[in-house]
N, C-alpha and C positions, 0 to 999 in steps of 0.2 A: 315839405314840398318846396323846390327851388321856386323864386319868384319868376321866371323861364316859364313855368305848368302851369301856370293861371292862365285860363281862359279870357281871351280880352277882344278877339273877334269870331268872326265867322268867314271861312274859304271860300271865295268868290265862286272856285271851281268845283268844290265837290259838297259845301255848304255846312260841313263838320267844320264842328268848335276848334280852334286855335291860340296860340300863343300869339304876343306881340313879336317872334320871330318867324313864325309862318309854319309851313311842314312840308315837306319837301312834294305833297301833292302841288303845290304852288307857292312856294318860297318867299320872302322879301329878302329882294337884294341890299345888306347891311350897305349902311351910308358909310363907313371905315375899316377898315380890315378889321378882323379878330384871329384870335388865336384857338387853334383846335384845339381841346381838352386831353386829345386822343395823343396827338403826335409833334403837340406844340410848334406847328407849322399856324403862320401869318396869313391871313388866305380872307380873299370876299366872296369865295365860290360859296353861298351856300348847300350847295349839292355835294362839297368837297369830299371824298373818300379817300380812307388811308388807310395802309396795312393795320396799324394797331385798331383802329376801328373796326376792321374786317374781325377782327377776334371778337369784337363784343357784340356784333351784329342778333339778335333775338326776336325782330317781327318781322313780318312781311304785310304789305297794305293788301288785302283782296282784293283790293279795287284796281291799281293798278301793276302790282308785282314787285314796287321798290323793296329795299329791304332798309333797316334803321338798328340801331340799338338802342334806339329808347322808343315806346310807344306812342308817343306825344308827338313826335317826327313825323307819324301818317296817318291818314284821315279814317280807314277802318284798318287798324292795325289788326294781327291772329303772330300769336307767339310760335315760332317754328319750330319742329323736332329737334333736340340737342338742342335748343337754345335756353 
């Protein structure tokens, strides 16, 4: 498990455990740009989405409809069909 997936807080907004990067229920906006894994674009969007992303897209939050490719990204993630 990446040191990313350690639980280090709790979401202000929906009160599910957290990374010290947030999930896209309520994000921290990164203090310097980083680099997508996905499509190695430079970006402080944490909400960022991009085609190569779109491919590995696999949860949806029930709570509020985002979708993610890792489960750890939303507060109550459900793995979607095909994914």
């Amino acid at each position: 498990m990446s040191e990313e997936s350690s639980v280090e807080s709790i979401c202000p907004t929906c009160g599910a455990a957290t990374t010290a990067t947030g999930h896209l229920c309520r994000p921290f906006k990164p203090t310097k740009p980083y680099v997508c894994e996905y499509c190695g674009a430079e970006t402080d969007d944490p909400r960022h989405m991009c085609y190569p992303q779109i491919e590995h897209l696999r949860f949806q939050c029930v709570h509020c409809g985002r979708l993610a490719a890792k489960a750890e990204a939303l507060c109550h993630p459900k793995r979607i069909a095909g994914g």
